[in-house]
Backbone and ligand atoms as CSV (ligand in chain L), in Angstrom:
chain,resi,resn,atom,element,x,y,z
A,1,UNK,N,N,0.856,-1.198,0.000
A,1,UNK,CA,C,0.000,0.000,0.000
A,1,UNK,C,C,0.889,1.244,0.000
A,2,UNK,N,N,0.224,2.454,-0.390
A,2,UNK,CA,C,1.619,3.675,-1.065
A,2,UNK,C,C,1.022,4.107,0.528
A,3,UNK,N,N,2.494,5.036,0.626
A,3,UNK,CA,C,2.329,5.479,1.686
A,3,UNK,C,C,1.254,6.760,2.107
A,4,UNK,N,N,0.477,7.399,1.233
A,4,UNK,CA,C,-0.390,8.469,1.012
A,4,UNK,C,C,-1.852,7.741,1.449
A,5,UNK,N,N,-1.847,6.464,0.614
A,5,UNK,CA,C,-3.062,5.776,1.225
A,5,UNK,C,C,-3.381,5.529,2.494
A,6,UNK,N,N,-2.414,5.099,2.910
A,6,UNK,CA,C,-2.148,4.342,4.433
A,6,UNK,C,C,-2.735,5.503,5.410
A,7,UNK,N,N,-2.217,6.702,5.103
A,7,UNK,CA,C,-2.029,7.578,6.018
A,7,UNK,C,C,-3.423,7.992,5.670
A,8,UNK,N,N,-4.293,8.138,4.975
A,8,UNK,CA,C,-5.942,8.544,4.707
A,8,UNK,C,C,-6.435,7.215,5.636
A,9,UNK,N,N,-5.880,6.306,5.631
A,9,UNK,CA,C,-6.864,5.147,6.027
A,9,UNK,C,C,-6.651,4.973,8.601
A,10,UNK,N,N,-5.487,5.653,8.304
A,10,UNK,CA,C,-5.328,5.627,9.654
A,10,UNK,C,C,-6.011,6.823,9.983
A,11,UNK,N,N,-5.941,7.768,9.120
A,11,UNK,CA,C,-6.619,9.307,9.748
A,11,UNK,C,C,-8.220,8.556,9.575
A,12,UNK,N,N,-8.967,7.874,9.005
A,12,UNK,CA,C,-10.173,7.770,8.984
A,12,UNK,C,C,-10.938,6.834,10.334
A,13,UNK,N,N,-9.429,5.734,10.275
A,13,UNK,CA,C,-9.589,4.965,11.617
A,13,UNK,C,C,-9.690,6.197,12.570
A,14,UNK,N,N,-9.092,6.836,12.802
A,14,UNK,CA,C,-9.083,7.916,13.737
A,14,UNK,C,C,-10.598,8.312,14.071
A,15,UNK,N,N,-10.809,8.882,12.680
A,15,UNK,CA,C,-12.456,9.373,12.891
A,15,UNK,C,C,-13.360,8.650,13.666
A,16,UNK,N,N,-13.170,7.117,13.568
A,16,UNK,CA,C,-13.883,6.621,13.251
A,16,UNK,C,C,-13.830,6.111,14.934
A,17,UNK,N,N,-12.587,6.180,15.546
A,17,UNK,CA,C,-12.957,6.766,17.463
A,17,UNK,C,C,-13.678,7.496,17.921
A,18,UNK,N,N,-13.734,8.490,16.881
A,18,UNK,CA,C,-14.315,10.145,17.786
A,18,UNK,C,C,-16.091,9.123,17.655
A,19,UNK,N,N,-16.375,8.636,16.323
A,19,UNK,CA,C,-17.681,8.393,16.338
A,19,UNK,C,C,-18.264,7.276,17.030
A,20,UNK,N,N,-17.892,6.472,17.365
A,20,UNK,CA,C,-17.622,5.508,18.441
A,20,UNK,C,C,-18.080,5.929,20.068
A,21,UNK,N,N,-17.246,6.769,20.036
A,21,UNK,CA,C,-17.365,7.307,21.176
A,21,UNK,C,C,-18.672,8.332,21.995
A,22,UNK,N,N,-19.015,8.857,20.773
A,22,UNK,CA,C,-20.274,9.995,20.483
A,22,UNK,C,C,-21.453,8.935,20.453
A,23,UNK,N,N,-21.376,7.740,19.796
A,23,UNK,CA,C,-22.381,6.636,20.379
A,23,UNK,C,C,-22.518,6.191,21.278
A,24,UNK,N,N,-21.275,5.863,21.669
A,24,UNK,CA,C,-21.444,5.312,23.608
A,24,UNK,C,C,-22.162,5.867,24.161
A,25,UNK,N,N,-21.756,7.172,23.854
A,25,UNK,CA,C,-22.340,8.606,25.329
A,25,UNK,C,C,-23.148,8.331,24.916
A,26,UNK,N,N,-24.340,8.069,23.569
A,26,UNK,CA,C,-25.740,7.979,23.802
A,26,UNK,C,C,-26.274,6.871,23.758
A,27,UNK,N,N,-25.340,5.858,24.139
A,27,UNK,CA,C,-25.785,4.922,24.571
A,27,UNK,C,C,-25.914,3.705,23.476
A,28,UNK,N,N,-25.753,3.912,22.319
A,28,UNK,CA,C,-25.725,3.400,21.069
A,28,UNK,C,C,-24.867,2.639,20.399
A,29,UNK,N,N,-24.502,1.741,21.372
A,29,UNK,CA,C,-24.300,0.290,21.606
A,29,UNK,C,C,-23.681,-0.358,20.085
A,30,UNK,N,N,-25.091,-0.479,19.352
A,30,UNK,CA,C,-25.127,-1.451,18.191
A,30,UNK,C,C,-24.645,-0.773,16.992
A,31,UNK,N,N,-24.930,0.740,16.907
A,31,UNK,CA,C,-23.740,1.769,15.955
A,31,UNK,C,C,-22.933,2.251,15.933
A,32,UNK,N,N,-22.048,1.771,17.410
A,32,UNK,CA,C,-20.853,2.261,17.294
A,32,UNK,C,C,-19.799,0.550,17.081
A,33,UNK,N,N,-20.718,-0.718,17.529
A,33,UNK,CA,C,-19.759,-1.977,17.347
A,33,UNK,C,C,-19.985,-1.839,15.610
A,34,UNK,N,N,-20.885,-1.455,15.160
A,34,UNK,CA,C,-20.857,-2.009,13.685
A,34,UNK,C,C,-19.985,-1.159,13.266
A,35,UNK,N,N,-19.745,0.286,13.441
A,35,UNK,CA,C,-18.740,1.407,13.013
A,35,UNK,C,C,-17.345,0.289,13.890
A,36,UNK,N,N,-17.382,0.074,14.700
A,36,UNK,CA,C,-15.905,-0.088,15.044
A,36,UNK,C,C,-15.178,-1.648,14.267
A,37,UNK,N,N,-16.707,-2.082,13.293
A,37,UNK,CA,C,-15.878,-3.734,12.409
A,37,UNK,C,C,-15.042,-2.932,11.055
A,38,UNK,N,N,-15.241,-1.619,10.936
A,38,UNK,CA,C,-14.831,-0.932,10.113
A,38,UNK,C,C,-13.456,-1.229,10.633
A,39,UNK,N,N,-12.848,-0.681,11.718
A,39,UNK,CA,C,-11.360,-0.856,12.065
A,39,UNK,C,C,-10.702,-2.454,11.381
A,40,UNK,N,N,-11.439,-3.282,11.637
A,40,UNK,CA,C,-10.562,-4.657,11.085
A,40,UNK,C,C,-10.226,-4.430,9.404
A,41,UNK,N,N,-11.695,-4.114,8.816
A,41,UNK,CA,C,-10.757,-3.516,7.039
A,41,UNK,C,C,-9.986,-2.641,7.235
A,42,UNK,N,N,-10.021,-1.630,7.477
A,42,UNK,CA,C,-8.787,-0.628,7.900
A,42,UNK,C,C,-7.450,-1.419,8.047
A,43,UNK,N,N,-7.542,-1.807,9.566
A,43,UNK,CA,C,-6.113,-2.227,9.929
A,43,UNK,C,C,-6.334,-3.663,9.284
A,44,UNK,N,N,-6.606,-4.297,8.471
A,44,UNK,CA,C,-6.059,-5.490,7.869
A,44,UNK,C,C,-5.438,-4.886,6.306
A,45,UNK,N,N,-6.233,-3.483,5.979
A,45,UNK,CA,C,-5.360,-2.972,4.971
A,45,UNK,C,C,-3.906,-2.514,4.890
A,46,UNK,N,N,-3.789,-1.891,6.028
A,46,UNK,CA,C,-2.814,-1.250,6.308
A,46,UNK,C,C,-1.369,-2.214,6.861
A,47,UNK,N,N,-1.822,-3.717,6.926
A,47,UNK,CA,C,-0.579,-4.270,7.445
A,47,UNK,C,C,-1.011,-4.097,9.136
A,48,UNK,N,N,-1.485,-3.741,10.212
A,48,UNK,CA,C,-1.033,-3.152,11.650
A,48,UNK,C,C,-1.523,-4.533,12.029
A,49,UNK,N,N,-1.338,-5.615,12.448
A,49,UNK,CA,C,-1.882,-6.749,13.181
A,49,UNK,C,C,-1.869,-6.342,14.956
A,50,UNK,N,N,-0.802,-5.620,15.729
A,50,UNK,CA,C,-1.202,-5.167,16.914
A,50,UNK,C,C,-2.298,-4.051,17.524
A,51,UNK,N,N,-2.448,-3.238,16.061
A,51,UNK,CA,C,-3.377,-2.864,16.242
A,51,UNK,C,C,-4.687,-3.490,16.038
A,52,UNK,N,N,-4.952,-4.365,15.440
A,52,UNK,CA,C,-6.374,-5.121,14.586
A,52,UNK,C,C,-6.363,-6.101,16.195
A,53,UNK,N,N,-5.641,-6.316,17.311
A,53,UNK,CA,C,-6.280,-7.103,18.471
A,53,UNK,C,C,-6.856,-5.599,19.084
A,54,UNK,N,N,-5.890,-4.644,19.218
A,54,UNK,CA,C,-6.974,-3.567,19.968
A,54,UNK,C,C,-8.114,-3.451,19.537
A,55,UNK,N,N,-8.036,-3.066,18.409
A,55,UNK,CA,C,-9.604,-3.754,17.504
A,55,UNK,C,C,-10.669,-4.513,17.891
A,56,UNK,N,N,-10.213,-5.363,18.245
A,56,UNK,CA,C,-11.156,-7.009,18.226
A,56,UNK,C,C,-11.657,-6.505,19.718
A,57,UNK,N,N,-10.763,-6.026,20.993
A,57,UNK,CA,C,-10.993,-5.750,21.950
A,57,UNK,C,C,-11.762,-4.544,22.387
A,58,UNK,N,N,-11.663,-4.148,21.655
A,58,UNK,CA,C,-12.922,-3.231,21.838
A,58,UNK,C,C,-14.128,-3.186,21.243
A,59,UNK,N,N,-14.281,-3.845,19.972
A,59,UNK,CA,C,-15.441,-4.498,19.319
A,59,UNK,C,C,-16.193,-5.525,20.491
A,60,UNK,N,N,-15.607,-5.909,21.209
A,60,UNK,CA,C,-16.133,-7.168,22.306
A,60,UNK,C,C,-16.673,-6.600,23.717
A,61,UNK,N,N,-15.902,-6.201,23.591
A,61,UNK,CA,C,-16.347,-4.850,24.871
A,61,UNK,C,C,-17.569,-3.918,24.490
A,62,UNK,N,N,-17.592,-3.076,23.376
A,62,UNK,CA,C,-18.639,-2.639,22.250
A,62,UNK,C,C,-20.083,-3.826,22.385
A,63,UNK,N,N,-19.777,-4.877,21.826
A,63,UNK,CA,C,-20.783,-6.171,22.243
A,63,UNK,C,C,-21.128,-6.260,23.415
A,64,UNK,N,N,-20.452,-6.602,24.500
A,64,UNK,CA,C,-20.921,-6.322,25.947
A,64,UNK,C,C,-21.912,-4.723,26.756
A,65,UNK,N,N,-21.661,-4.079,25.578
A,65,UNK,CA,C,-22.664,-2.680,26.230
A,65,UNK,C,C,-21.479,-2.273,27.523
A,66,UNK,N,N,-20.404,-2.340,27.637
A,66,UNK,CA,C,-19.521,-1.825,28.828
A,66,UNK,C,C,-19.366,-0.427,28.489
A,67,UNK,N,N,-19.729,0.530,28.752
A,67,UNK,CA,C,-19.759,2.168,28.746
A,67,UNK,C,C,-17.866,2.505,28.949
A,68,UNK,N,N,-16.952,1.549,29.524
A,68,UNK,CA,C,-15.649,1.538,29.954
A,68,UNK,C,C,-14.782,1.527,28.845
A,69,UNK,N,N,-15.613,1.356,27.601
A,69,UNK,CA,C,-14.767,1.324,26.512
A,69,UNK,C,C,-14.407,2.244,26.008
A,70,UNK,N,N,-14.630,3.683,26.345
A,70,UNK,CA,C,-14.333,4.796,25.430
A,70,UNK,C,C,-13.117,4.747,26.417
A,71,UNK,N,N,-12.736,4.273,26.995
A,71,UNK,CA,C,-11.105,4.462,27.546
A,71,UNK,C,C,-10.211,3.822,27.114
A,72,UNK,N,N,-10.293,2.951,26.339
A,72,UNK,CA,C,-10.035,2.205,25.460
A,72,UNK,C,C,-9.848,2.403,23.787
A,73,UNK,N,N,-11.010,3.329,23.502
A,73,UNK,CA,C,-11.167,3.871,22.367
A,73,UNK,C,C,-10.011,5.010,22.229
A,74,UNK,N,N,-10.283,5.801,23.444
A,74,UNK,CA,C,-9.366,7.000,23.081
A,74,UNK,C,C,-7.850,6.572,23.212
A,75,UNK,N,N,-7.529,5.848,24.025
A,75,UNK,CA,C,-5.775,4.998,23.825
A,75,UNK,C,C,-5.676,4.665,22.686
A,76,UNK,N,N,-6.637,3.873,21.596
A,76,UNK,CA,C,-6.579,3.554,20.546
A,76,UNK,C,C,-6.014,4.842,19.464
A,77,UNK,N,N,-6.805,5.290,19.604
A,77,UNK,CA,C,-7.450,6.910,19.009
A,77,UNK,C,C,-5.767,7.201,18.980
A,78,UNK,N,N,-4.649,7.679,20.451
A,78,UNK,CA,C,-3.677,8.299,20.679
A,78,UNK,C,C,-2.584,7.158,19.844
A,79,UNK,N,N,-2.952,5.698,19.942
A,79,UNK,CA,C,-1.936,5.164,19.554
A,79,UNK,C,C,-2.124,5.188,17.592
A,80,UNK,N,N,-3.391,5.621,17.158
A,80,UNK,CA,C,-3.267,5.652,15.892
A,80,UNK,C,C,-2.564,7.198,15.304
A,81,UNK,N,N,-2.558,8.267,16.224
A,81,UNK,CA,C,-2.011,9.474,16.284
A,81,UNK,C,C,-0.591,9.235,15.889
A,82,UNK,N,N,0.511,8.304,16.901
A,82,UNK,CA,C,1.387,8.245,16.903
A,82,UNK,C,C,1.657,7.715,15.350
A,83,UNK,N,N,1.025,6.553,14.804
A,83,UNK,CA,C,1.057,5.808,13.964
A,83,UNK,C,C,0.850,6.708,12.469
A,84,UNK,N,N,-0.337,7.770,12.440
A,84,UNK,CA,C,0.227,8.951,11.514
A,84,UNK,C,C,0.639,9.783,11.698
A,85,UNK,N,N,1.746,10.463,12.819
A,85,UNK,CA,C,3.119,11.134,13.134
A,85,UNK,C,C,3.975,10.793,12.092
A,86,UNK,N,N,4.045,8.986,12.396
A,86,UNK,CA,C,5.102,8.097,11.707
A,86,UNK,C,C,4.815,8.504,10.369
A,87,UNK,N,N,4.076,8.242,9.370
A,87,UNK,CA,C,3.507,8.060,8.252
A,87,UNK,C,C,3.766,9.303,7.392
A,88,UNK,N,N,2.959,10.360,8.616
A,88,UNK,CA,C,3.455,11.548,7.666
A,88,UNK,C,C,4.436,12.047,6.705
A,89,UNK,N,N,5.691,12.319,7.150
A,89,UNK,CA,C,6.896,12.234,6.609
A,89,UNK,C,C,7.295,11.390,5.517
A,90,UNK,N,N,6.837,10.265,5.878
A,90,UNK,CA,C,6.806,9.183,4.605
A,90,UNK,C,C,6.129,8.927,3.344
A,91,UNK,N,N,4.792,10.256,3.711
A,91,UNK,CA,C,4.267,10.498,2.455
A,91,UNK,C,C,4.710,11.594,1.798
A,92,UNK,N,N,5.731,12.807,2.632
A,92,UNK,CA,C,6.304,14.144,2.210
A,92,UNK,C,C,7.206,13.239,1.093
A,93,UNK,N,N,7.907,12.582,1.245
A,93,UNK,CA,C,9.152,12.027,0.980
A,93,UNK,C,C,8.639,11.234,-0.550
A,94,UNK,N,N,7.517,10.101,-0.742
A,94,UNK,CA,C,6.996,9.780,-1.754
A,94,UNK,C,C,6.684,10.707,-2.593
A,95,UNK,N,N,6.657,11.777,-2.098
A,95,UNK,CA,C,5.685,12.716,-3.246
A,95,UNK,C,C,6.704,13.702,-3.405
A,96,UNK,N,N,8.166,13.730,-2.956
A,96,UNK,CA,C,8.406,14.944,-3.364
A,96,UNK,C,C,9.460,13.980,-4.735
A,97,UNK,N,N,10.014,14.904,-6.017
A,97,UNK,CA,C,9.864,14.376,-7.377
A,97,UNK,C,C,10.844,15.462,-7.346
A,98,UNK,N,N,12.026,14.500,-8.038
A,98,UNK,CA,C,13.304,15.637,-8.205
A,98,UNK,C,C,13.790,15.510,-9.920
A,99,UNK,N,N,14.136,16.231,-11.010
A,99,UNK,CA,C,14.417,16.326,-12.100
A,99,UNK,C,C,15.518,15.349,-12.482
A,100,UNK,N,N,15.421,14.346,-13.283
A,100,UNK,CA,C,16.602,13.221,-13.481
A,100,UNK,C,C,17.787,13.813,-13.929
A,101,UNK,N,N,17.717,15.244,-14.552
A,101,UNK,CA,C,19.076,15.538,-15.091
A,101,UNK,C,C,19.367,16.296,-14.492
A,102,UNK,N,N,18.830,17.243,-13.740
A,102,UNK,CA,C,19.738,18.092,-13.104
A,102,UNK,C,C,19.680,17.969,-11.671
A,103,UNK,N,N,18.131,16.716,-10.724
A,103,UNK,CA,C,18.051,17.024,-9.239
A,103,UNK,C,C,17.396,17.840,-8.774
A,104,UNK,N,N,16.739,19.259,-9.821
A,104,UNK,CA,C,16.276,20.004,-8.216
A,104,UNK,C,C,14.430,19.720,-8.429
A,105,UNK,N,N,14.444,19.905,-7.187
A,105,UNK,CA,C,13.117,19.589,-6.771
A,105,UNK,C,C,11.542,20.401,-7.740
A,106,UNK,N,N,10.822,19.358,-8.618
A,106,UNK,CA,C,9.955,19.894,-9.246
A,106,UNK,C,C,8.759,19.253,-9.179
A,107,UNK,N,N,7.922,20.519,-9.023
A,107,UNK,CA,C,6.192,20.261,-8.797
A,107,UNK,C,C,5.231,18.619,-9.411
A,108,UNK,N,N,5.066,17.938,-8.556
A,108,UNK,CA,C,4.612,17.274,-9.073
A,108,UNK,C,C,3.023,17.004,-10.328
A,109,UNK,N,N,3.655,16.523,-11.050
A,109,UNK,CA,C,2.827,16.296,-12.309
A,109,UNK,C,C,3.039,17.569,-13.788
A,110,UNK,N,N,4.575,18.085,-13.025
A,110,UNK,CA,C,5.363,19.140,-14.082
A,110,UNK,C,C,5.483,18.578,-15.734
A,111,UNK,N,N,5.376,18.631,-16.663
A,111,UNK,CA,C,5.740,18.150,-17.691
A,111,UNK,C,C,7.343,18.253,-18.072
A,112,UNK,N,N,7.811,19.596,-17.965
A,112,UNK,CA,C,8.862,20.428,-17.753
A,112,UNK,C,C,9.973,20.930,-16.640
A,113,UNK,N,N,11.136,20.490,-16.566
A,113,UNK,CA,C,11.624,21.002,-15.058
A,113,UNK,C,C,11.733,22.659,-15.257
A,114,UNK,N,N,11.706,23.260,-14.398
A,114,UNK,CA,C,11.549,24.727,-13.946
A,114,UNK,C,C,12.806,24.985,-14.009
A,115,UNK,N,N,14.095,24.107,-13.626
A,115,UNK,CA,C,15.241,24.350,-13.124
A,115,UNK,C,C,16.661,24.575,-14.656
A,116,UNK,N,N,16.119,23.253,-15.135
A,116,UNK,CA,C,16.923,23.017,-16.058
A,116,UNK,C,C,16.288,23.187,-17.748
A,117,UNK,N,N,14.765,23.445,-17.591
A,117,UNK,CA,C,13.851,23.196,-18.965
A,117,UNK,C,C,14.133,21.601,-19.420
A,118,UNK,N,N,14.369,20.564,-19.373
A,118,UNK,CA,C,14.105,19.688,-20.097
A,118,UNK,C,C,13.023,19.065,-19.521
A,119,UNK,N,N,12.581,18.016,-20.554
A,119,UNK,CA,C,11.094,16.942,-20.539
A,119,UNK,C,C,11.199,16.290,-19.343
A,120,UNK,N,N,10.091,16.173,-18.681
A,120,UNK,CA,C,10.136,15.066,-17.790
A,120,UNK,C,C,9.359,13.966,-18.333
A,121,UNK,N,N,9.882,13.028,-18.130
A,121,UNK,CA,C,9.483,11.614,-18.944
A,121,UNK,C,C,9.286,10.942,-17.266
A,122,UNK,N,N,8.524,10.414,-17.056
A,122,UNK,CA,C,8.266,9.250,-15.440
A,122,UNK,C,C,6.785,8.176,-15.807
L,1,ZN,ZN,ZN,16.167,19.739,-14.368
């Protein structure tokens, strides 16, 4: 998976705590476990297998109606934070596109380098 994807799919896992959580408080049990089976496609996309048991563990907890889970959710929530900290950078880095003949750094989807004028061919 490119690293640009990954990082949309952890920021959505993210979201997808806050809404979780906004169900609990109202009590809404059965739309926030079905929102939280979303996390297993997520993190089975993304490669994270330690994250996909936090997953499972709070989906079960979610099933049980335990109100104790948004403490759980939000650790999740902080440890997927850390996880696009990581990521970020790694998508600066994919996307930045340097000119084959001369090196300097040009806009992606340039036809032309800015630096040197020749074709970009990629
Ligand atoms: Zn150039």
């Amino acid at each position: 998976m490119d690293a640009k994807l990954m990082l949309a799919r952890l920021k959505q896992a993210q979201q997808i705590c806050t809404y979780i959580n906004m169900k609990v408080a109202k009590g809404d049990f059965a739309a926030a476990a079905h929102m939280a089976r979303n996390f297993i496609v997520i993190l089975t996309q993304v490669g994270m297998p330690d994250l996909l048991r936090e997953a499972e563990a709070i989906i079960n907890q979610l099933n049980q109606g335990d109100a104790q889970v948004t403490i759980k959710v939000a650790k999740f929530s902080q440890t997927l934070e850390v996880k696009i900290a990581e990521q970020t950078p790694r998508v600066h880095l994919a996307n930045e596109v340097k000119c084959p003949h001369c090196h300097a750094d040009i806009l992606e989807g340039s036809k032309f380098c800015g630096q040197c004028g020749k074709q970009l061919t990629s």
